[in-house]
C-alpha positions, 0 to 999 in steps of 0.5 A, a space after each residue: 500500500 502506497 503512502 498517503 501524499 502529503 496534504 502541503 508540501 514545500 519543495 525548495 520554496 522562496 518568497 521575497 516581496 519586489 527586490 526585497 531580500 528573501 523572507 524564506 529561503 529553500 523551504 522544504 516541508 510535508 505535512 500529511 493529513 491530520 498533523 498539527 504542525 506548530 511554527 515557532 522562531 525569532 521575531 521576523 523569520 516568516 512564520 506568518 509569512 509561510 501561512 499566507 503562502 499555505 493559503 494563497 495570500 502571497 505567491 511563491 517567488 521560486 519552488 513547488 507549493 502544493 495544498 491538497 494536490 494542488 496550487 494554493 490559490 485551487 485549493 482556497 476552498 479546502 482551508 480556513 484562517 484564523 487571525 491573531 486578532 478575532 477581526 469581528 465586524 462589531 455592528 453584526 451579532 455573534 450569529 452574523 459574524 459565525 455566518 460571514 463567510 457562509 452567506 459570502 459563499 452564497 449558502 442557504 440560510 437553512 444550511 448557514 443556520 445548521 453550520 453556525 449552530 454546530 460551530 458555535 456548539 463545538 466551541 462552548 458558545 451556544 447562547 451568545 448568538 444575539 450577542 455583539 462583540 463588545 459584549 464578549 471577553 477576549 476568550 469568547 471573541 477568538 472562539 466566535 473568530 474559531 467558531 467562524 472558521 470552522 463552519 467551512 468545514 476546513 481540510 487545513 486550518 491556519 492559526 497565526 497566534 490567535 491566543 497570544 493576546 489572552 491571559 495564561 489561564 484562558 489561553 491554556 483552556 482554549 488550547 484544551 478546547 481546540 484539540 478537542 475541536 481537532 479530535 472531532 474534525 480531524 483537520 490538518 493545522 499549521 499554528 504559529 505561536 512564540 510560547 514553547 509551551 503551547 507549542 509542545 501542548 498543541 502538536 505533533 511537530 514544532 518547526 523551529 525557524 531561523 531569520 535572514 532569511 527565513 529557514 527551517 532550523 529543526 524538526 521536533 516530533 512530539 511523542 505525547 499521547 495523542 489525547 491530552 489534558 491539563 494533566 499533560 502540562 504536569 508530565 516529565 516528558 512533557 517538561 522535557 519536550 519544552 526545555 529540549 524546544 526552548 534550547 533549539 529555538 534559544 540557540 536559533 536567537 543567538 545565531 
């Protein structure tokens, strides 16, 4: 049986804006279905960047890219984008925001009705509907942007630091929340962040990425149990896994 193709994969892919110099350089990365891939790196080493890439945001200026088995531009409709700012239109309602995307694409309101309440059930924000943004917390504004992406119903979901605003406490129960949102839906995602912590928490990989020009420094496969919990935060290995991230990604800083 032969193995089953990567569902994005760089080969030697560069990117640099005009005569620029180059953001990333020779980026050669296979994520295959269900992964959870998490960028991390020095301020400006082209995390964010590599997710515009990812999906069709920003062409590639040299390399093969392809998501899904195709260019990224073919595939828009196999993915989803979570910001690190929740970027909700602050005259809509929560059920108007969830169902943006949905009424863009030309859904039904029957069927966008069905994908919003399955979303906003999935994270823990059924009863919010008629809410408006500045009602919400911090928490709850990110899980309506999550909630938002999801009714897609993505292949890939792109994560650009959507916690890194939130105090350490919300942030560790959101992170509980989205691997339980990923257990149910099986997506494929790439997160950028600069907590190692998160990092080790969330994936099943970490990417370490070095700057000028933006590269991949190491790989690190996360042997954690597949299924975790808070409990998790209070194992040896996964101590281990933070100390051994943080000490790659330290010696990336100082190079």
């Amino acid at each position: 049986m032969s193995a089953e193709p990567p569902i994005v994969e760089f080969q030697s892919v560069a990117k640099r804006y005009g005569d620029g110099p180059w953001v990333l350089d020779r980026i050669d990365l296979r994520a295959k279905p269900g992964e959870f891939v998490s960028l991390i790196g020095p301020s400006g080493c082209g995390k964010s960047t590599l997710l515009r890439l990812i999906a069709g945001l920003s062409p590639i200026s040299a390399g093969i890219l392809r998501v899904a088995d195709r260019s990224p531009e073919d595939a828009a409709a196999e993915l989803a984008f979570v910001f690190q700012e929740p970027t909700l239109l602050p005259w809509l309602t929560v059920a108007a925001n969830v169902e943006l995307p949905l009424e863009l694409r030309r859904m039904p309101a029957a069927d966008r009705k069905t994908a919003r309440e399955q979303a906003l059930a999935l994270v823990k924000l059924t009863g919010k509907e008629q809410a408006h943004p500045r009602q919400l917390s911090g928490g709850q504004k990110m899980r309506v942007s999550i909630a938002r992406a999801l009714t897609l119903n993505p292949r890939i979901l792109l994560l650009d630091e959507p916690f890194g605003a939130l105090d350490e406490m919300t942030r560790e129960h959101l992170n509980e929340e989205l691997l339980a949102i990923r257990a149910a839906q099986n997506w494929t995602a790439f997160f950028v962040t600069h907590s190692v912590a998160e990092a080790v928490f969330l994936s099943s990989r970490i990417i370490v990425m070095q700057a000028n020009p933006g590269g991949i420094a190491h790989e690190i496969q996360v042997d954690l149990p597949a299924e975790r919990s808070a409990e998790t935060r209070h194992t040896r290995r996964y101590h281990e896994l933070v100390a051994e991230v943080s000490r790659l990604l330290h010696s990336v800083e100082e190079n």
